[in-house]
mmCIF file of the N, C-alpha and C atoms, coordinates in Angstrom:
data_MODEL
# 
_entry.id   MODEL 
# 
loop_
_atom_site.group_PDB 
_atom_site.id 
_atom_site.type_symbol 
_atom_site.label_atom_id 
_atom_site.label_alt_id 
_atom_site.label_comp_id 
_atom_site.label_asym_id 
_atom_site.label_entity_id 
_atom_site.label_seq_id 
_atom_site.pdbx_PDB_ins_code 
_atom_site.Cartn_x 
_atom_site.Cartn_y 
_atom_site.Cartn_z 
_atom_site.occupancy 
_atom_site.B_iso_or_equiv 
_atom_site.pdbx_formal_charge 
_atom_site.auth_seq_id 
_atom_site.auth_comp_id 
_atom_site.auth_asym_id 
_atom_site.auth_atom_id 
_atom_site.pdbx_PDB_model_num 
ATOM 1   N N  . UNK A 1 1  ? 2.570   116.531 82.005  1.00 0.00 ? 1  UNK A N  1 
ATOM 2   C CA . UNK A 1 1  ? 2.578   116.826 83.420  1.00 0.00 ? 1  UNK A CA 1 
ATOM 3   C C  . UNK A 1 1  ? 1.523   116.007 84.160  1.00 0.00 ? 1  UNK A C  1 
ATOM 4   N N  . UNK A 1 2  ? 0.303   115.951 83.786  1.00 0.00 ? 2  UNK A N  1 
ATOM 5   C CA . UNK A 1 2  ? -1.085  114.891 83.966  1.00 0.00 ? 2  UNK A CA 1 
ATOM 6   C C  . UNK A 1 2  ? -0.340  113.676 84.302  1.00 0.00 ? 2  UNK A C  1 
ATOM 7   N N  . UNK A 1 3  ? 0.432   112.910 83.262  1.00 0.00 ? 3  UNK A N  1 
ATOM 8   C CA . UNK A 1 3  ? 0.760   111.812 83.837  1.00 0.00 ? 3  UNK A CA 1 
ATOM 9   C C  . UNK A 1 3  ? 1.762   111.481 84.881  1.00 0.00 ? 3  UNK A C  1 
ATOM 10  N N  . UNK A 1 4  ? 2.778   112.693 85.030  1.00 0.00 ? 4  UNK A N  1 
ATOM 11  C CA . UNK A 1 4  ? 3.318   112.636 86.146  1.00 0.00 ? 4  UNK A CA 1 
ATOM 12  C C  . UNK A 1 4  ? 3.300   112.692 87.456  1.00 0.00 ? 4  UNK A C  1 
ATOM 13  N N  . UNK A 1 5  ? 2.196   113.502 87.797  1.00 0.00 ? 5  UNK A N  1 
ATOM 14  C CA . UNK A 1 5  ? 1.464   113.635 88.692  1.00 0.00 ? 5  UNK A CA 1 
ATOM 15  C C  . UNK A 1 5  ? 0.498   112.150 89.175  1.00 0.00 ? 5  UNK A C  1 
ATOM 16  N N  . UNK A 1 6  ? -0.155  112.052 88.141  1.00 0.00 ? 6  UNK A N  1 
ATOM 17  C CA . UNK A 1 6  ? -0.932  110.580 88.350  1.00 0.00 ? 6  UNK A CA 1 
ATOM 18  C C  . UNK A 1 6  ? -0.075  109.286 88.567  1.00 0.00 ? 6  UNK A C  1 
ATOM 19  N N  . UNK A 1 7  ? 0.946   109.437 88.144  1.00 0.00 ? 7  UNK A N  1 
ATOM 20  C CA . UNK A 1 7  ? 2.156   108.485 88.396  1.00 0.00 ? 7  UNK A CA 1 
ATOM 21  C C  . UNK A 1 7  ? 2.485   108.562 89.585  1.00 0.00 ? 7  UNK A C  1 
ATOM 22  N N  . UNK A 1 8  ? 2.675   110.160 90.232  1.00 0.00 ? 8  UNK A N  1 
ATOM 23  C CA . UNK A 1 8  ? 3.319   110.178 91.613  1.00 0.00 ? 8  UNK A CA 1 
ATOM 24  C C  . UNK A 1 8  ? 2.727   109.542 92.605  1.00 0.00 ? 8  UNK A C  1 
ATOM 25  N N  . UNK A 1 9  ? 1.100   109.526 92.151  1.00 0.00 ? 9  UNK A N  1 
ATOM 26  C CA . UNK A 1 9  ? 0.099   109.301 93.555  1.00 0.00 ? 9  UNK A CA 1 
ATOM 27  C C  . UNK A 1 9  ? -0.202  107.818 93.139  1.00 0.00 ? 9  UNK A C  1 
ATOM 28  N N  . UNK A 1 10 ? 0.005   106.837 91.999  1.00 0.00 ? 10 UNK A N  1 
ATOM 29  C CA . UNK A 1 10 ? -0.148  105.502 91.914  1.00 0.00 ? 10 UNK A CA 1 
ATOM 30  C C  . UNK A 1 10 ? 0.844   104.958 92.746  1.00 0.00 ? 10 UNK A C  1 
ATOM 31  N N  . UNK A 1 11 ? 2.042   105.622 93.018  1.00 0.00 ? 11 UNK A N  1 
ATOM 32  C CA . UNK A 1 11 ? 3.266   105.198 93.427  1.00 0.00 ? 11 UNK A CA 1 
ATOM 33  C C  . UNK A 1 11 ? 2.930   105.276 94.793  1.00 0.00 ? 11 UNK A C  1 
ATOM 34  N N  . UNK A 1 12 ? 2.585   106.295 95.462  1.00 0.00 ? 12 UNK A N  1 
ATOM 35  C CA . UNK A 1 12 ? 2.024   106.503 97.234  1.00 0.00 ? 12 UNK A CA 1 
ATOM 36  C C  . UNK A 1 12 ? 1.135   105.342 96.897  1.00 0.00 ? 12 UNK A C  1 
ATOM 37  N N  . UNK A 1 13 ? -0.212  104.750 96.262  1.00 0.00 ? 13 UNK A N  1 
ATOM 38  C CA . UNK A 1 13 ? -0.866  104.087 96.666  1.00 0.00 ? 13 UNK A CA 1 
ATOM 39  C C  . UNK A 1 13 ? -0.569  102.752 96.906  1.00 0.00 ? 13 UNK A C  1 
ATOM 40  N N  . UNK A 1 14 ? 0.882   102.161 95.751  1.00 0.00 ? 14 UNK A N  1 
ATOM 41  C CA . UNK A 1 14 ? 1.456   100.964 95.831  1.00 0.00 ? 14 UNK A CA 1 
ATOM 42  C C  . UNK A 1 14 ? 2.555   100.894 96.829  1.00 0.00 ? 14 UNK A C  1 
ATOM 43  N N  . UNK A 1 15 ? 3.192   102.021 97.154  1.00 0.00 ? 15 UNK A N  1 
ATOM 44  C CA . UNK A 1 15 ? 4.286   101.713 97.803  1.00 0.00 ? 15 UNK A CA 1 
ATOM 45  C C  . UNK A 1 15 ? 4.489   102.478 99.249  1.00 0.00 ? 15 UNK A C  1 
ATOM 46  N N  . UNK A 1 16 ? 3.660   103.794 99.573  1.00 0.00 ? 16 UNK A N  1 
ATOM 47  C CA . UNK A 1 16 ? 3.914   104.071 100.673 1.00 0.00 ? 16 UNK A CA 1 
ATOM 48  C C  . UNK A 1 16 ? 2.686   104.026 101.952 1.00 0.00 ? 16 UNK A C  1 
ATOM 49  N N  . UNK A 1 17 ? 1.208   103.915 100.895 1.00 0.00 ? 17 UNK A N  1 
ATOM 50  C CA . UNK A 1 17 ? -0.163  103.886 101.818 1.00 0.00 ? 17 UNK A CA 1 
ATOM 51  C C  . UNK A 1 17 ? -0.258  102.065 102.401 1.00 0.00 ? 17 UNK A C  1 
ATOM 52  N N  . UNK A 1 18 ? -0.171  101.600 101.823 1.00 0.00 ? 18 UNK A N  1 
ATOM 53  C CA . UNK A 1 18 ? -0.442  100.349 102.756 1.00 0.00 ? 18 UNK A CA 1 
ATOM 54  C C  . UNK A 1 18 ? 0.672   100.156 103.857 1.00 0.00 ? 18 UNK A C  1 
ATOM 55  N N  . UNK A 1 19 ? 1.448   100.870 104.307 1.00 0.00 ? 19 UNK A N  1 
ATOM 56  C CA . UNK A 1 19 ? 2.587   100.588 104.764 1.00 0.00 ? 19 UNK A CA 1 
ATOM 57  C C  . UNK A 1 19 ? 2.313   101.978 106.204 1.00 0.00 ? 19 UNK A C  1 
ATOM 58  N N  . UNK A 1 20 ? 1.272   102.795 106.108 1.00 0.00 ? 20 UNK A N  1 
ATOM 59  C CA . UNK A 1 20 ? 1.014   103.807 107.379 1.00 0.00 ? 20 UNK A CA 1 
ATOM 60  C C  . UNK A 1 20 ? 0.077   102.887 108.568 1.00 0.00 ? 20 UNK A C  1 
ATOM 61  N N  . UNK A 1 21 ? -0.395  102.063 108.357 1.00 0.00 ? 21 UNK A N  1 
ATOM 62  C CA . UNK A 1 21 ? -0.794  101.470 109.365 1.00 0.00 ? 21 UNK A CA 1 
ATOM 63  C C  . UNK A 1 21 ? -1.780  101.811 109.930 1.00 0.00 ? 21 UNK A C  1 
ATOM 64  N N  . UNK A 1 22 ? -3.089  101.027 109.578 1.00 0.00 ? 22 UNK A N  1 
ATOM 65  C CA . UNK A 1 22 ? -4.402  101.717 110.802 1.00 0.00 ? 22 UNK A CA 1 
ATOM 66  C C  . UNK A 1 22 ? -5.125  102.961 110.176 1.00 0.00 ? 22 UNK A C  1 
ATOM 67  N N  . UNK A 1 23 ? -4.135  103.774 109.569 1.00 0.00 ? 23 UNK A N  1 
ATOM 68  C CA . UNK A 1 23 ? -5.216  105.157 108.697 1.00 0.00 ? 23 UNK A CA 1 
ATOM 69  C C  . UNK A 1 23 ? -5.262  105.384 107.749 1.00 0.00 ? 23 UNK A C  1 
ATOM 70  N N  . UNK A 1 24 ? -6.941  105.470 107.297 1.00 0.00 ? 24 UNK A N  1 
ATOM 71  C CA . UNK A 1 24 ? -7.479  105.139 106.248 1.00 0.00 ? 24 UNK A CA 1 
ATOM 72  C C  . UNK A 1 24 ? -8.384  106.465 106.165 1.00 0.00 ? 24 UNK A C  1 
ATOM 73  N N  . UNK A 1 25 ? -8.452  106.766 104.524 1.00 0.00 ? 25 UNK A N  1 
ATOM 74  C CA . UNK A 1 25 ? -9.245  107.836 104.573 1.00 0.00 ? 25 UNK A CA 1 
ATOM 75  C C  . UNK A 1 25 ? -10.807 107.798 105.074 1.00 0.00 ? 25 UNK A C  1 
ATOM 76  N N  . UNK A 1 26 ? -11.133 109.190 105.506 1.00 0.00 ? 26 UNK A N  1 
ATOM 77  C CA . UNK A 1 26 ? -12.483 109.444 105.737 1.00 0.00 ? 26 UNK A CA 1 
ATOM 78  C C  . UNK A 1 26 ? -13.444 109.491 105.226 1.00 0.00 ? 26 UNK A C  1 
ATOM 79  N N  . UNK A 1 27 ? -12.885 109.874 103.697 1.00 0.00 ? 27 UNK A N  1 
ATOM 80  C CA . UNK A 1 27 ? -13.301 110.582 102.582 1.00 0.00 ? 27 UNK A CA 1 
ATOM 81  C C  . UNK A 1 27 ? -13.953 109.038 101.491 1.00 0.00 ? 27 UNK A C  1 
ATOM 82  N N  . UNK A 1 28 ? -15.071 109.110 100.973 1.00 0.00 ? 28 UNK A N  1 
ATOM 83  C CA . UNK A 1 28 ? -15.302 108.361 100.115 1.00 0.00 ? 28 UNK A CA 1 
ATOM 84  C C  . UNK A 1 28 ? -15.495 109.043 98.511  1.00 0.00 ? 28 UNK A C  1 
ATOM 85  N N  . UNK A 1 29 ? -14.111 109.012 97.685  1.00 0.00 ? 29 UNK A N  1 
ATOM 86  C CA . UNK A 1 29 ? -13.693 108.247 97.076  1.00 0.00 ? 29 UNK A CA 1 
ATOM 87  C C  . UNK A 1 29 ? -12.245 108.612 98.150  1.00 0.00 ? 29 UNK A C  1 
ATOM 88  N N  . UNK A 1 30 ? -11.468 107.980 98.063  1.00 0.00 ? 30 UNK A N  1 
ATOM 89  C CA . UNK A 1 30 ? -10.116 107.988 99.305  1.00 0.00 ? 30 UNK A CA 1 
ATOM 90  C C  . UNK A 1 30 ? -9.528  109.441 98.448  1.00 0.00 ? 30 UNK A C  1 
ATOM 91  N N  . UNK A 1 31 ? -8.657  110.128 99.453  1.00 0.00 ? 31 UNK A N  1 
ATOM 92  C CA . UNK A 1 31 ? -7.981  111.122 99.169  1.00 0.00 ? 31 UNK A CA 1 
ATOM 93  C C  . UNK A 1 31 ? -7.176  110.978 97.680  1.00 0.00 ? 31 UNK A C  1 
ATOM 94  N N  . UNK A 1 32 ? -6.596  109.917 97.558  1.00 0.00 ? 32 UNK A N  1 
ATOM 95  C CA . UNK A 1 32 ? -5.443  109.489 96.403  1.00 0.00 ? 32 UNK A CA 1 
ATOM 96  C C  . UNK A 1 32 ? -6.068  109.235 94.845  1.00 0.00 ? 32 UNK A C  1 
ATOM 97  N N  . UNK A 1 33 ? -7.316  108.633 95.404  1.00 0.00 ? 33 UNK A N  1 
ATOM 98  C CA . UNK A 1 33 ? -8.184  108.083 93.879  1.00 0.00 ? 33 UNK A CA 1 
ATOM 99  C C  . UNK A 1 33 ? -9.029  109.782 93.568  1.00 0.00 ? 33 UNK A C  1 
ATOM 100 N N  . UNK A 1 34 ? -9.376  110.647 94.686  1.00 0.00 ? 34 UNK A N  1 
ATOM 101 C CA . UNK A 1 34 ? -9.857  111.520 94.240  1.00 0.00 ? 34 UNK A CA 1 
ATOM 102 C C  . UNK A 1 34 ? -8.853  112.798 93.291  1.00 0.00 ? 34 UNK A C  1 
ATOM 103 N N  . UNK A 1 35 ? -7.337  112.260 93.952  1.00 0.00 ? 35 UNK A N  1 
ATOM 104 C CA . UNK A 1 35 ? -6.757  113.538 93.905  1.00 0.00 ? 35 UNK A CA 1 
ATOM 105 C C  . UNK A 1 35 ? -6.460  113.083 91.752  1.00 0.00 ? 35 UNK A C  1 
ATOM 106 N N  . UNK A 1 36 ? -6.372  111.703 91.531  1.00 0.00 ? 36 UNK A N  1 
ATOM 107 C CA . UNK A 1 36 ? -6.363  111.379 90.171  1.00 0.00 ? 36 UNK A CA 1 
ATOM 108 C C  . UNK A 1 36 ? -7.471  111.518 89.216  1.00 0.00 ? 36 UNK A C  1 
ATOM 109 N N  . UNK A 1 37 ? -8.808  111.236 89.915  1.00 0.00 ? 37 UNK A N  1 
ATOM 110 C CA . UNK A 1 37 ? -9.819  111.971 89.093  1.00 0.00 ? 37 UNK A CA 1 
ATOM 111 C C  . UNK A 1 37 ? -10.149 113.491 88.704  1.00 0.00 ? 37 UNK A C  1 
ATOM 112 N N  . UNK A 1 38 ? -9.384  114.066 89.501  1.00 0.00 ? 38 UNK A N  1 
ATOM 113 C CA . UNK A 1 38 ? -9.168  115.433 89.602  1.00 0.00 ? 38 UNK A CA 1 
ATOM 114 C C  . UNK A 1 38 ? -7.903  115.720 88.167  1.00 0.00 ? 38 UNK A C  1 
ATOM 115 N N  . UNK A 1 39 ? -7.148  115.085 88.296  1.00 0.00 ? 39 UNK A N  1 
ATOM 116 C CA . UNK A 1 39 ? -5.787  115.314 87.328  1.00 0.00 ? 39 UNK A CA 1 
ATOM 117 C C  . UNK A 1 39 ? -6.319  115.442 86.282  1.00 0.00 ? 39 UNK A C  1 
ATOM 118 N N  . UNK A 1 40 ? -7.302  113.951 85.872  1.00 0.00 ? 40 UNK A N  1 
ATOM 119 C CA . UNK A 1 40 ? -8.076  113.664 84.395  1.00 0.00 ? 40 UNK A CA 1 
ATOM 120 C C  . UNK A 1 40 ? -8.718  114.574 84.213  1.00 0.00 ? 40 UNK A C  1 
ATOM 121 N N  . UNK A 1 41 ? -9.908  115.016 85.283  1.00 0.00 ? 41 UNK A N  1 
ATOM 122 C CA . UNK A 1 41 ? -10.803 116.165 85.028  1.00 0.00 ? 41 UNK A CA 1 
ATOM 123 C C  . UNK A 1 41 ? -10.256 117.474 84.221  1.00 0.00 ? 41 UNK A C  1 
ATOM 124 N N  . UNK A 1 42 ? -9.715  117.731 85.382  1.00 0.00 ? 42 UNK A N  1 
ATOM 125 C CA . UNK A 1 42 ? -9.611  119.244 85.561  1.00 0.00 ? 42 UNK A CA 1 
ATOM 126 C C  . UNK A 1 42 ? -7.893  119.699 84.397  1.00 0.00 ? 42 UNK A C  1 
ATOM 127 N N  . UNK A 1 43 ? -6.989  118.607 85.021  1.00 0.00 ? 43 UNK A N  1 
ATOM 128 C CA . UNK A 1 43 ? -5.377  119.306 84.370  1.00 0.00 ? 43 UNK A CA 1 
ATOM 129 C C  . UNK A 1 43 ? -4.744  119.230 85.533  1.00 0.00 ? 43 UNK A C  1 
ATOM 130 N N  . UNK A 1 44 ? -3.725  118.929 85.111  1.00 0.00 ? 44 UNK A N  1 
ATOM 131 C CA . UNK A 1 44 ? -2.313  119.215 86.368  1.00 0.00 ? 44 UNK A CA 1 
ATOM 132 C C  . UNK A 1 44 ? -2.525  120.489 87.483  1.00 0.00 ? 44 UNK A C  1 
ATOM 133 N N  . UNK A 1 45 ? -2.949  121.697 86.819  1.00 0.00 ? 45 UNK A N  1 
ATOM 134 C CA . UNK A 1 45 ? -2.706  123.379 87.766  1.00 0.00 ? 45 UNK A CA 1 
ATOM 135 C C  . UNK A 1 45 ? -4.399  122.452 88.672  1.00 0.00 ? 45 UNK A C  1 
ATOM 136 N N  . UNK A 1 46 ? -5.209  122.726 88.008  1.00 0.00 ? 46 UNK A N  1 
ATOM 137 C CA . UNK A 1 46 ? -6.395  122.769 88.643  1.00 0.00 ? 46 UNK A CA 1 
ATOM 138 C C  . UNK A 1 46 ? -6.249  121.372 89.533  1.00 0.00 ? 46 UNK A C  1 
ATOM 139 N N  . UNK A 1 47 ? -6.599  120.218 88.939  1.00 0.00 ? 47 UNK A N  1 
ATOM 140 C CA . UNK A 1 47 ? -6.664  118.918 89.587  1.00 0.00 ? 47 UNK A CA 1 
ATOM 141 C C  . UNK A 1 47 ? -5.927  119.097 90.646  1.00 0.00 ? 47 UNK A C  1 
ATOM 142 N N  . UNK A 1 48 ? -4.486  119.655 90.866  1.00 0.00 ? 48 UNK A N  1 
ATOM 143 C CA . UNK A 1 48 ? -3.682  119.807 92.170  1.00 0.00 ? 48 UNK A CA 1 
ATOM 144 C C  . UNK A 1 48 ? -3.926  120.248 93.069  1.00 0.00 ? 48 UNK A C  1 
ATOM 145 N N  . UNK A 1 49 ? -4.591  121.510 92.763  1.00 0.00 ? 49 UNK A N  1 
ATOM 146 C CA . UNK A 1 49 ? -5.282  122.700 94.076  1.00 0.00 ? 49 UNK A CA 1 
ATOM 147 C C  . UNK A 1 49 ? -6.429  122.036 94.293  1.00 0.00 ? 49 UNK A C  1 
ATOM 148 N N  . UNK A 1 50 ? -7.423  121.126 93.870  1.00 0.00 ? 50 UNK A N  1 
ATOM 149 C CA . UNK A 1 50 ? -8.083  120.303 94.445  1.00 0.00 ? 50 UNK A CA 1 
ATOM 150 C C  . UNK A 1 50 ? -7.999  119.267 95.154  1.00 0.00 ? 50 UNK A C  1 
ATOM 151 N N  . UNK A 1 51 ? -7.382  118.437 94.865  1.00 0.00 ? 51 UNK A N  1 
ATOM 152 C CA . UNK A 1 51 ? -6.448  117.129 95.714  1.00 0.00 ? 51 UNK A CA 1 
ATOM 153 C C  . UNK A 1 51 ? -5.874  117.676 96.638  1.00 0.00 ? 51 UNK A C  1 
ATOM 154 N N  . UNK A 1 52 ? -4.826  118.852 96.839  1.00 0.00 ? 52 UNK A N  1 
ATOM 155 C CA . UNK A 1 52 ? -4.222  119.569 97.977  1.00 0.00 ? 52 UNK A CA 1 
ATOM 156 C C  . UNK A 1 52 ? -5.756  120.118 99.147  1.00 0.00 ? 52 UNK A C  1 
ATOM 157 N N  . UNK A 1 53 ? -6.430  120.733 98.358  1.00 0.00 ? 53 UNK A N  1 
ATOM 158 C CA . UNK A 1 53 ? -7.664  121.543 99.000  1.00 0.00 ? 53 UNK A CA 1 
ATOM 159 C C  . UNK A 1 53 ? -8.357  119.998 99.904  1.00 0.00 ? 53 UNK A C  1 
ATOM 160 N N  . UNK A 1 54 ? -8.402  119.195 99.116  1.00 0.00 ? 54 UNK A N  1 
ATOM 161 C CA . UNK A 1 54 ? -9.038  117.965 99.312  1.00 0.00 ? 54 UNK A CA 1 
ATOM 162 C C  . UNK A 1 54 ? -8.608  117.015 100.952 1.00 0.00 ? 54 UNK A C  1 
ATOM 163 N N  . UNK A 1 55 ? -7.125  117.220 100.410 1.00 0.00 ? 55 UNK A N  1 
ATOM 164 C CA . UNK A 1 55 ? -6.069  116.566 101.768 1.00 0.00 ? 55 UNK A CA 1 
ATOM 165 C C  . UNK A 1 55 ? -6.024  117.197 103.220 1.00 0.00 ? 55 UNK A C  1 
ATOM 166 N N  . UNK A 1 56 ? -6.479  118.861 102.696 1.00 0.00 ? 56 UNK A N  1 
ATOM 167 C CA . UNK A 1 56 ? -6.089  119.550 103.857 1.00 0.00 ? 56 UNK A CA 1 
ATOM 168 C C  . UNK A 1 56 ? -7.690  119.271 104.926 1.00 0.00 ? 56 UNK A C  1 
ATOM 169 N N  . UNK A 1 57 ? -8.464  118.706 103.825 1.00 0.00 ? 57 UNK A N  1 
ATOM 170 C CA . UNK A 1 57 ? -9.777  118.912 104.812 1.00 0.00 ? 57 UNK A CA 1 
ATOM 171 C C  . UNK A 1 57 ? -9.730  117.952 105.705 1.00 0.00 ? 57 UNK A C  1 
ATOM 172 N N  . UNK A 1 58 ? -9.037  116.841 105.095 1.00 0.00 ? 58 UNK A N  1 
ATOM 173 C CA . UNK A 1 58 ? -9.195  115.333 105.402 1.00 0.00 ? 58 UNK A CA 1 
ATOM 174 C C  . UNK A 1 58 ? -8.442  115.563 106.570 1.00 0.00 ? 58 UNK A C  1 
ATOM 175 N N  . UNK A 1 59 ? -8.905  115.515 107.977 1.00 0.00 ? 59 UNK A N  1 
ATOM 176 C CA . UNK A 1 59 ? -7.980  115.196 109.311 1.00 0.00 ? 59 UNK A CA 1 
ATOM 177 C C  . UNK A 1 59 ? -8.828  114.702 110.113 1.00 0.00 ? 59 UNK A C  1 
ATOM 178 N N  . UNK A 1 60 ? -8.350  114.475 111.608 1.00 0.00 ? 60 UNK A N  1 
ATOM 179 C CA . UNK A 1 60 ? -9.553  113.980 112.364 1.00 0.00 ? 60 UNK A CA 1 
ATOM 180 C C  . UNK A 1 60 ? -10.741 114.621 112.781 1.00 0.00 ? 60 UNK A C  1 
ATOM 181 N N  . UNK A 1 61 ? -10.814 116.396 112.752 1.00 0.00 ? 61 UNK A N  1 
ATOM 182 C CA . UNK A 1 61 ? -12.167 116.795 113.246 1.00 0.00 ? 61 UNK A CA 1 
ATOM 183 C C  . UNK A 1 61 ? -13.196 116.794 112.029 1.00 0.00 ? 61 UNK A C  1 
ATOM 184 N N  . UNK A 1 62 ? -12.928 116.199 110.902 1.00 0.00 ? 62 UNK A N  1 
ATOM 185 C CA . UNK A 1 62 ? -13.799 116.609 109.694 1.00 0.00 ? 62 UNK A CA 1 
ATOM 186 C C  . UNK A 1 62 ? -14.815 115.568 109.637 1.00 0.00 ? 62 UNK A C  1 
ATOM 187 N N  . UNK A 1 63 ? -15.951 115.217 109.025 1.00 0.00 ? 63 UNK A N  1 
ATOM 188 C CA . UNK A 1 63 ? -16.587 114.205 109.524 1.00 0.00 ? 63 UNK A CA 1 
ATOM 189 C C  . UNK A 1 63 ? -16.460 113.367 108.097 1.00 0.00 ? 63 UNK A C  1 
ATOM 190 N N  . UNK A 1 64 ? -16.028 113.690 107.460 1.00 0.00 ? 64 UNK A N  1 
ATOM 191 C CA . UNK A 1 64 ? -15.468 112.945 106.252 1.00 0.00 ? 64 UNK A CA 1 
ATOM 192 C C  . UNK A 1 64 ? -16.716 112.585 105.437 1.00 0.00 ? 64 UNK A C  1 
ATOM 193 N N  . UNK A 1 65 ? -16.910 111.697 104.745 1.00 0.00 ? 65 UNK A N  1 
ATOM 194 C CA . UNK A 1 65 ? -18.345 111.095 104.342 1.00 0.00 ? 65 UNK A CA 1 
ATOM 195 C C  . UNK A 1 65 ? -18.098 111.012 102.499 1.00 0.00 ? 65 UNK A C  1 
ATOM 196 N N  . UNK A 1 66 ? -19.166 110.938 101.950 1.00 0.00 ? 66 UNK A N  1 
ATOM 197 C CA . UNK A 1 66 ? -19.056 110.965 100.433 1.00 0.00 ? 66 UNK A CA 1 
ATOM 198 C C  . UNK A 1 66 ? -18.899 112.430 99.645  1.00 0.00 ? 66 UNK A C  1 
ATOM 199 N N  . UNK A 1 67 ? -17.767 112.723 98.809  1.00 0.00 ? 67 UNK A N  1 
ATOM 200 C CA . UNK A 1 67 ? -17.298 114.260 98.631  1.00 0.00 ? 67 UNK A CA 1 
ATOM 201 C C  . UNK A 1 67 ? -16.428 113.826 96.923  1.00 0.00 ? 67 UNK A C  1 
ATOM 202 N N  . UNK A 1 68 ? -17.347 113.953 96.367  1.00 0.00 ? 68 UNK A N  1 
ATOM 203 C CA . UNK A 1 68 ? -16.843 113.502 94.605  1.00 0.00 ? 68 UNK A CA 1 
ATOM 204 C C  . UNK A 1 68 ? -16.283 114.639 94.317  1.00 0.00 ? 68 UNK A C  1 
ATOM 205 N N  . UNK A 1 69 ? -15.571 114.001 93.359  1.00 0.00 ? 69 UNK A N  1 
ATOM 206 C CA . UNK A 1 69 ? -14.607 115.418 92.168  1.00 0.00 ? 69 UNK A CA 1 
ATOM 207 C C  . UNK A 1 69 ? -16.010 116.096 91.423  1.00 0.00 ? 69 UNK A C  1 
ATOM 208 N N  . UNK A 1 70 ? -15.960 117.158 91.581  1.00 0.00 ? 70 UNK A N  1 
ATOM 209 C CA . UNK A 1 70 ? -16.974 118.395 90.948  1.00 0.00 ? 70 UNK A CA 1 
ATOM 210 C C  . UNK A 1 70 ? -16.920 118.150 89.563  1.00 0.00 ? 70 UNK A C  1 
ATOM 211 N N  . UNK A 1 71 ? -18.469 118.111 89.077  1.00 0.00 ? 71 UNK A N  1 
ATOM 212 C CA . UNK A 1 71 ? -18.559 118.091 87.273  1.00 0.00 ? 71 UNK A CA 1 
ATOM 213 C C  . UNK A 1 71 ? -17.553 119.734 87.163  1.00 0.00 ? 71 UNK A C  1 
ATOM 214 N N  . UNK A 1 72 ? -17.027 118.776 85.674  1.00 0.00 ? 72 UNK A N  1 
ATOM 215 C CA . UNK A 1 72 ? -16.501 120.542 84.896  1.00 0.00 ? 72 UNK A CA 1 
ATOM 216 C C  . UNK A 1 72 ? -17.646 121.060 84.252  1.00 0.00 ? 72 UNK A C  1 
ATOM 217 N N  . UNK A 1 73 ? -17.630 122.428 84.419  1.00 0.00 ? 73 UNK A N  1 
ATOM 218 C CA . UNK A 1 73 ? -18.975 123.251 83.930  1.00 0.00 ? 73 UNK A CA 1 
ATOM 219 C C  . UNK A 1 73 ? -18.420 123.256 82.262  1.00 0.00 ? 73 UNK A C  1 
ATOM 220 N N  . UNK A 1 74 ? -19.912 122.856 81.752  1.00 0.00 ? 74 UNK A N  1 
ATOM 221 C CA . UNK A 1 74 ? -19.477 123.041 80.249  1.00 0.00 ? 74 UNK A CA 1 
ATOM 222 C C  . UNK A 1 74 ? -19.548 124.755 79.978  1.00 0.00 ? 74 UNK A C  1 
ATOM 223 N N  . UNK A 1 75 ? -18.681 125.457 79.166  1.00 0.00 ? 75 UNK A N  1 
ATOM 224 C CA . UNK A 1 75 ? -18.968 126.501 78.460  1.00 0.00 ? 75 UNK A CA 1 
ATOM 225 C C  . UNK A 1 75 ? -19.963 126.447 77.295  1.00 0.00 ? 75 UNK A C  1 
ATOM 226 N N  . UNK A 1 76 ? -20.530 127.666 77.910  1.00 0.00 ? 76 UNK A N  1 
ATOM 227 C CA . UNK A 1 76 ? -22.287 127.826 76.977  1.00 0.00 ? 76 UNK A CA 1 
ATOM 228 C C  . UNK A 1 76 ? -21.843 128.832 75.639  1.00 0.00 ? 76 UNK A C  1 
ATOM 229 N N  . UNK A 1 77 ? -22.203 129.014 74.514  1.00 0.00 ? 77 UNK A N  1 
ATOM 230 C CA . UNK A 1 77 ? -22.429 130.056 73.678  1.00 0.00 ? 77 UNK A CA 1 
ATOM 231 C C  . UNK A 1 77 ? -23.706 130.890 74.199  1.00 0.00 ? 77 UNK A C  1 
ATOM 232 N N  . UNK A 1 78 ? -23.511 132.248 74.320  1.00 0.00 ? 78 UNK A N  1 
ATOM 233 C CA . UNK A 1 78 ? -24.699 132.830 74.473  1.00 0.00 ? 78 UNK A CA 1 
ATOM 234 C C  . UNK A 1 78 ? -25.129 132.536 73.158  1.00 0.00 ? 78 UNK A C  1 
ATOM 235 N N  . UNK A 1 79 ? -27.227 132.859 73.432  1.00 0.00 ? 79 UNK A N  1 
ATOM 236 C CA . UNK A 1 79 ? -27.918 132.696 72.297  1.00 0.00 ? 79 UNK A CA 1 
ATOM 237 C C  . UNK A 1 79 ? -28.505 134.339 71.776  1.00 0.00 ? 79 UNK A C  1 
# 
C-alpha cells in the first residue's frame, strides 16, 4: 500500500504540479515531498492523515514556513 500511495504523489509531482501555474507550496519541505516522507515514516494509515492534515493547513492565510515530518517516538521498555 506504501508504495502505492508514494507512486500516486510521484505521479502529481511529474505530471499534474508543474502544470498549476504560479502556485507553489508555502510549506518547506513542499506539501508532496512531505506527504512521502510521511508514507516511509509512519505507513500508509498514519503517513496519510498527516499529508492530508498537512494539505489542509497549507492555504493562503497560513504563514507557511519550515514544518518537517515528526521523528517516530521510539518505544521504551520500562526499567
Amino acid at each position: 500500500m506504501k508504495r502505492i500511495l508514494i507512486a500516486l504523489v510521484r505521479f502529481y509531482q511529474l505530471a499534474i504540479s508543474p502544470y498549476k501555474g504560479g502556485s507553489c507550496c508555502k510549506y518547506i519541505p513542499t506539501c508532496s515531498n512531505y506527504a512521502i516522507e510521511a508514507i516511509q515514516r509512519f505507513g500508509a494509515f498514519k503517513g496519510s492523515f498527516l499529508a492530508l492534515y498537512r494539505i489542509l493547513r497549507c492555504n493562503p492565510f497560513s504563514s507557511g514556513g519550515y514544518d518537517p515530518v515528526p521523528e517516530r517516538k521510539s518505544k521504551r521498555s520500562p526499567r
